[in-house]
C-alpha positions as CSV (number, residue, x, y, z in Angstrom):
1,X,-27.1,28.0,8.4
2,X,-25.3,30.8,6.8
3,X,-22.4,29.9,3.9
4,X,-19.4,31.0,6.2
5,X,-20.5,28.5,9.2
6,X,-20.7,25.9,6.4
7,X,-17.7,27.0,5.5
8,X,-16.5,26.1,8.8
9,X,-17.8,23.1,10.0
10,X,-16.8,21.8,6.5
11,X,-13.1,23.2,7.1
12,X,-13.2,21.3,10.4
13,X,-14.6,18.1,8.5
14,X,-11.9,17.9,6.1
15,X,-9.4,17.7,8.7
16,X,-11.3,15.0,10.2
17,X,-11.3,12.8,7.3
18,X,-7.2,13.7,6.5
19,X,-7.1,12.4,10.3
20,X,-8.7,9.8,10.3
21,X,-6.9,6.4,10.5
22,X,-8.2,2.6,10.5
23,X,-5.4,-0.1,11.6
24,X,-6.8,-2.7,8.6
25,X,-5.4,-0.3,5.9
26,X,-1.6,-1.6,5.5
27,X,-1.4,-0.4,1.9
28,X,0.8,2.5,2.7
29,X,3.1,0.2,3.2
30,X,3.4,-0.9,-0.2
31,X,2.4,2.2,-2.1
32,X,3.2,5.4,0.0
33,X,1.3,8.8,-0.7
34,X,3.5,11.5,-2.8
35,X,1.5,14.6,-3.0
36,X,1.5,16.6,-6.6
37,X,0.9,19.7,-7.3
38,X,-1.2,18.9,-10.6
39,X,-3.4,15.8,-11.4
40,X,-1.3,15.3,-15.1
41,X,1.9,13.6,-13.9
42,X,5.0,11.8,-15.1
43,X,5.9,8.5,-13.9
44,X,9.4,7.4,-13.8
45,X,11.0,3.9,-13.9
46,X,14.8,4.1,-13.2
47,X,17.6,2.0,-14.5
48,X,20.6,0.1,-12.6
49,X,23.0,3.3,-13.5
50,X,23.0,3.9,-9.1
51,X,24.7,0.4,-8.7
52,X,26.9,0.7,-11.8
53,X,30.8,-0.3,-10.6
54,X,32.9,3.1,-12.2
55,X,36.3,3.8,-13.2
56,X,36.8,6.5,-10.4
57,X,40.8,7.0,-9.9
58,X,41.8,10.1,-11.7
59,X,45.7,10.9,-12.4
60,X,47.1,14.3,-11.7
61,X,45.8,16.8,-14.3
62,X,44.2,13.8,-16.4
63,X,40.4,14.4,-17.2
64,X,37.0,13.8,-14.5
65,X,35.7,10.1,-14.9
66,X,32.2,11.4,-16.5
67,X,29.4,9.1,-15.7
68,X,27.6,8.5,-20.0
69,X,24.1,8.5,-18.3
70,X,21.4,6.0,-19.1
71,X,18.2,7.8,-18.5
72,X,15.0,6.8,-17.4
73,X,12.1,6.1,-19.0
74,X,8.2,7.8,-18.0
75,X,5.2,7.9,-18.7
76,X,2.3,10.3,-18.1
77,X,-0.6,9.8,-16.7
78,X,-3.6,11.7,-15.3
79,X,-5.1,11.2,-11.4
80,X,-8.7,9.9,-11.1
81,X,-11.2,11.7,-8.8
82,X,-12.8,10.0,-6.7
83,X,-15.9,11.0,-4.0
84,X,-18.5,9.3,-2.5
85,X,-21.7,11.2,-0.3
86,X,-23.6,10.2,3.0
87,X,-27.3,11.5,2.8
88,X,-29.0,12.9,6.1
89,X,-32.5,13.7,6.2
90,X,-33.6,17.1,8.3
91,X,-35.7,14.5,10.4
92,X,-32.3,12.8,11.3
93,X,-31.0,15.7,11.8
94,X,-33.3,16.9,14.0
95,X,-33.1,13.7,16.5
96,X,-29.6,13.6,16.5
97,X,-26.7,15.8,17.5
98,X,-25.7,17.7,14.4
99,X,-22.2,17.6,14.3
100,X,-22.0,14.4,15.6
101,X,-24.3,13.0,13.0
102,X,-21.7,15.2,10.4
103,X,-18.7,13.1,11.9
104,X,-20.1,9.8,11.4
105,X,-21.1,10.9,7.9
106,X,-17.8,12.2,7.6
107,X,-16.1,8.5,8.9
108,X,-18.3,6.9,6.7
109,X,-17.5,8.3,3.2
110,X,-13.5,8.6,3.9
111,X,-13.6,4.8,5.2
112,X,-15.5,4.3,2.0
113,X,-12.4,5.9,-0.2
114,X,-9.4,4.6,1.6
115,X,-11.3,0.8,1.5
116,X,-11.3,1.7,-2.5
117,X,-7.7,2.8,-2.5
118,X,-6.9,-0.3,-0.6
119,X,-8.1,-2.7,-2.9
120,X,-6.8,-1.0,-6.0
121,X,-3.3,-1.3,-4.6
122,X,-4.1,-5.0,-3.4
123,X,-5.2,-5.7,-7.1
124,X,-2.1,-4.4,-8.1
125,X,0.3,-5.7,-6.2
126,X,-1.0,-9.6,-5.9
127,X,-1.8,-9.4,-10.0
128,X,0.9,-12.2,-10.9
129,X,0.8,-10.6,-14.4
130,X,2.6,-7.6,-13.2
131,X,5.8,-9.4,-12.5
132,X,8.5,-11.3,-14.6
133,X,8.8,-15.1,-14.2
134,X,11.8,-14.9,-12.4
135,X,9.8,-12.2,-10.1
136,X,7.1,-14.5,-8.9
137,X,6.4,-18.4,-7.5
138,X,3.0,-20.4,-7.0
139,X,3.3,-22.6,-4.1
140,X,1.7,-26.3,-4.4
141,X,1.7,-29.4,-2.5
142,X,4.6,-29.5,0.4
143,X,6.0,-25.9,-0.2
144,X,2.6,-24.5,0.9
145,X,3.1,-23.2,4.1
146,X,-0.1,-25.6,6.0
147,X,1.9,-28.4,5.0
148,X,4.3,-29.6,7.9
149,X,7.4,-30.2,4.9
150,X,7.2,-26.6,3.9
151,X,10.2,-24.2,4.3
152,X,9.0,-20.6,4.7
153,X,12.3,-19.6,5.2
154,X,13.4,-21.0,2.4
155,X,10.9,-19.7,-0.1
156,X,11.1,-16.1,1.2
157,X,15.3,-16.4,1.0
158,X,14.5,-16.9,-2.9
159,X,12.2,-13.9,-3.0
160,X,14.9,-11.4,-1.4
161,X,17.8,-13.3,-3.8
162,X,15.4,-12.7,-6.7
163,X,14.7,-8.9,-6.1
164,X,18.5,-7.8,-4.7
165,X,19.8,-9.8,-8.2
166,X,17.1,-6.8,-10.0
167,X,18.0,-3.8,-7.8
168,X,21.0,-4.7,-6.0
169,X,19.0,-4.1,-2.6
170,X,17.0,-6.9,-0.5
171,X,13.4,-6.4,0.1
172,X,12.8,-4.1,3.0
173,X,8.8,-5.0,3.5
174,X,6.8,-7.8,3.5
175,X,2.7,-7.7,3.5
176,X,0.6,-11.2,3.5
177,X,-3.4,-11.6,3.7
178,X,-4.8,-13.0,6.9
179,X,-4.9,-16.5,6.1
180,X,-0.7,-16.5,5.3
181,X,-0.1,-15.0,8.9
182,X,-2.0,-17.9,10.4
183,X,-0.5,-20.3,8.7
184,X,2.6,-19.5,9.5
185,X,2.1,-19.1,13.3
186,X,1.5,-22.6,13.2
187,X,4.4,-23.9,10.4
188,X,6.6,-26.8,11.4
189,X,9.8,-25.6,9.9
190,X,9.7,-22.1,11.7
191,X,8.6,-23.2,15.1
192,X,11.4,-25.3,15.2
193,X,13.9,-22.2,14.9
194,X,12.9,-21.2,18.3
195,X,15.0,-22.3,21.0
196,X,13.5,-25.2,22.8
197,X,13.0,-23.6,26.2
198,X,10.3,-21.1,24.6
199,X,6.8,-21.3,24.2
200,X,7.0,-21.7,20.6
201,X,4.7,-18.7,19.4
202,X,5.7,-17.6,16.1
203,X,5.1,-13.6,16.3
204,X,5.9,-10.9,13.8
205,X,8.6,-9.4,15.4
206,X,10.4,-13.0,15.1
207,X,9.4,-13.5,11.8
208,X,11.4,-10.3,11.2
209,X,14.2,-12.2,12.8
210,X,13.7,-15.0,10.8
211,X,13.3,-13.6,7.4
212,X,15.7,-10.4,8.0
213,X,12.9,-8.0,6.5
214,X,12.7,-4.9,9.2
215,X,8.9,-4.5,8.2
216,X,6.4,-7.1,7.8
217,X,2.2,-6.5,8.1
218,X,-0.8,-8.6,7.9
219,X,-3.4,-7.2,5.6
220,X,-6.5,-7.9,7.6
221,X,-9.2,-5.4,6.3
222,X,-12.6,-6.7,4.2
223,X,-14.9,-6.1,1.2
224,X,-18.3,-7.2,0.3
225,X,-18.2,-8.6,-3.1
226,X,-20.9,-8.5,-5.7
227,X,-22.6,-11.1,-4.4
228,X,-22.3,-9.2,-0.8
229,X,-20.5,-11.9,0.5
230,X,-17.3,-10.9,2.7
231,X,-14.2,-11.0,1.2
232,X,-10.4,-10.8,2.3
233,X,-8.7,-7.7,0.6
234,X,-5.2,-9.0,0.8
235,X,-5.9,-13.0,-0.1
236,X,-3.9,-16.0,0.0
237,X,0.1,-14.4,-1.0
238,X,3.0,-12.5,0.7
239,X,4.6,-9.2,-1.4
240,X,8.1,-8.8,-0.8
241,X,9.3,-5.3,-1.8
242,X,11.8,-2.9,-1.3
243,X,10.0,1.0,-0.4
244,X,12.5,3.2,0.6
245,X,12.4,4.7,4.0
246,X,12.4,8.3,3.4
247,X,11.1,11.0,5.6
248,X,9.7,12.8,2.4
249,X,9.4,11.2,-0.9
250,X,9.0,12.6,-4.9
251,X,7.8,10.8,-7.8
252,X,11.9,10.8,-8.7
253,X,12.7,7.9,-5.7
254,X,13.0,4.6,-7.2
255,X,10.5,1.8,-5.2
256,X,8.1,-0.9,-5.9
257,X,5.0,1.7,-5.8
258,X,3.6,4.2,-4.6
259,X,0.2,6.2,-4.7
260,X,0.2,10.1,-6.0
261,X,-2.5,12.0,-4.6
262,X,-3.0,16.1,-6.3
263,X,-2.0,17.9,-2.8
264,X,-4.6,18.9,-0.9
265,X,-7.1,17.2,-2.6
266,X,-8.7,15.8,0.0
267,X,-12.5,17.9,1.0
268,X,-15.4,17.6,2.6
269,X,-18.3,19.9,1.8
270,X,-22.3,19.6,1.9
271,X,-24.5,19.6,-0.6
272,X,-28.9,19.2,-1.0
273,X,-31.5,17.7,-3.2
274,X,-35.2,16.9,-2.7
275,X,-36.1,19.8,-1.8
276,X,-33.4,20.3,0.8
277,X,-35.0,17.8,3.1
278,X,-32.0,15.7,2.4
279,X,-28.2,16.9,3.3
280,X,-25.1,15.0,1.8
281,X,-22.2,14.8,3.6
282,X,-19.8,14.3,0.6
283,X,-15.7,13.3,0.4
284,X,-13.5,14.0,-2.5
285,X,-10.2,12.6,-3.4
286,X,-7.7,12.7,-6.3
287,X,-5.2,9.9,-6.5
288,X,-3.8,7.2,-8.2
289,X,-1.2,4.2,-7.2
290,X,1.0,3.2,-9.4
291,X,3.1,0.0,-9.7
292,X,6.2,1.6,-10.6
293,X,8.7,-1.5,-9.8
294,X,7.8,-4.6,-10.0
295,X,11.4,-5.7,-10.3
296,X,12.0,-4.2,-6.8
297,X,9.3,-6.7,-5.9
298,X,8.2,-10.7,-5.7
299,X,5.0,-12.3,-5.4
300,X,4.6,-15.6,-3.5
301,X,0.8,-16.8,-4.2
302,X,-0.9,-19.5,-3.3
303,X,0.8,-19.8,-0.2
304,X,-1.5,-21.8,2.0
């Protein structure tokens, strides 16, 4: 194969991967992609100077009410690279079809990342060290959502109070593992908020009645853990946050995270060893995600 097919087909590979989607991955959600134009960045945490109540009424020929500004504060940090290769032996090749063989290659390796990037945000985001006391409650005994006296509602009230008394804005998003989602399909206190002629199936979009949070997911995807047993990604909590809803985003917009990725970044090429009896299908990518606001956010663990 000559270098400007592999050129191609490689071309045509990368734009499967940036593609390719798998419903499982919610982290987005929490940590949305801002693309950079270097891998050496500065991260910003804003203050409250946005919700600040001014002196605005000017008199006639009396000076402009000038804002003293606050500042921010930042840090900077440097992307990680990240890449992870599919081998395919020329016998393989030979008995299947090649591109085909390429694109399940191809799946395999970008699932591989975005599984990576998923857990590194779940890490993040359900580490109760990353939030203040006031930002964060451990459910036990009857609050737990299994037990018939708990009060969702309730709990999840003190979580939007919490974060709007921080930001001034109530959570916006909600994420919970699994386990959380079936708990609550089945939770006393919320079934009995539907009317009584109903079937009484709690579903998401009335738990975004309920809990007056316009974006709510269940985290469902898995790992296998060191011992190689399967694990939940998104375990036993709910995030409530506050992302902003913007049709383009900078490191500059105030939220409770998100993930940068160096623009671009994003390949698939081919490379050989052994010989070149073995091919490697190979994805590279160059992110980080950042918890930038933990004040925008509040962790309820232990939850069932």
């Amino acid at each position: 194969m000559g270098r400007l097919e592999d050129l191609r087909i490689n071309a045509y590979l990368s734009e499967v991967a940036r593609g390719y989607g798998n419903n499982s991955f919610i982290a987005e959600n929490l940590f949305p992609i801002i693309d950079s134009e270097k891998e050496k960045i500065d991260i910003f945490q804003f203050n409250k100077e946005a919700f600040q109540l001014y002196d605005t009424e000017r008199a006639i020929r009396a000076n402009s009410n000038v804002i003293s500004p606050k500042g921010f504060s930042k840090h900077t940090a440097t992307l990680a690279e990240h890449d992870l290769a599919y081998p395919i032996d020329y016998r393989e090749e030979d008995e299947a079809e090649k591109v085909k063989l390429q694109l399940h290659a191809t799946n395999v390796v970008t699932e591989g990342l975005k599984l990576k990037l998923e857990k590194q945000c779940a890490d993040l985001a359900q580490d109760p060290k990353n939030y203040a006391t006031e930002n964060k409650i451990a459910l036990s005994g009857t609050s737990q959502f299994t037990n018939e006296a708990s009060d969702p509602l309730k709990v999840v009230n003190a979580g939007k109070d919490a974060v709007c008394g921080k930001i001034g804005k109530d959570p916006n998003t909600l994420v919970m593992g699994q386990e959380v989602w079936q708990a609550l399909k089945q939770n006393t206190s919320l079934k009995n908020l539907i009317a009584s002629s109903s079937n009484k199936i709690i579903t998401l979009d009335l738990l975004k009645e309920f809990f007056e949070i316009e974006n709510i997911v269940v985290g469902r995807s898995i790992y296998a853990d060191a011992n190689n047993n399967f694990a939940r990604v998104w375990g036993n909590n709910i995030i409530l946050a506050y992302v902003p809803k913007l049709t383009s985003r900078t490191e500059y917009d105030p939220s409770f995270g998100y993930t940068v990725r160096k623009k671009d970044a994003l390949q698939i090429d081919e490379y050989q060893k052994e010989g070149n009896k073995v091919k490697y299908i190979r994805a590279t990518d160059i992110y980080t995600p950042f918890l930038v606001g933990a004040e925008a956010g509040y962790l309820i663990s232990n939850a069932v």
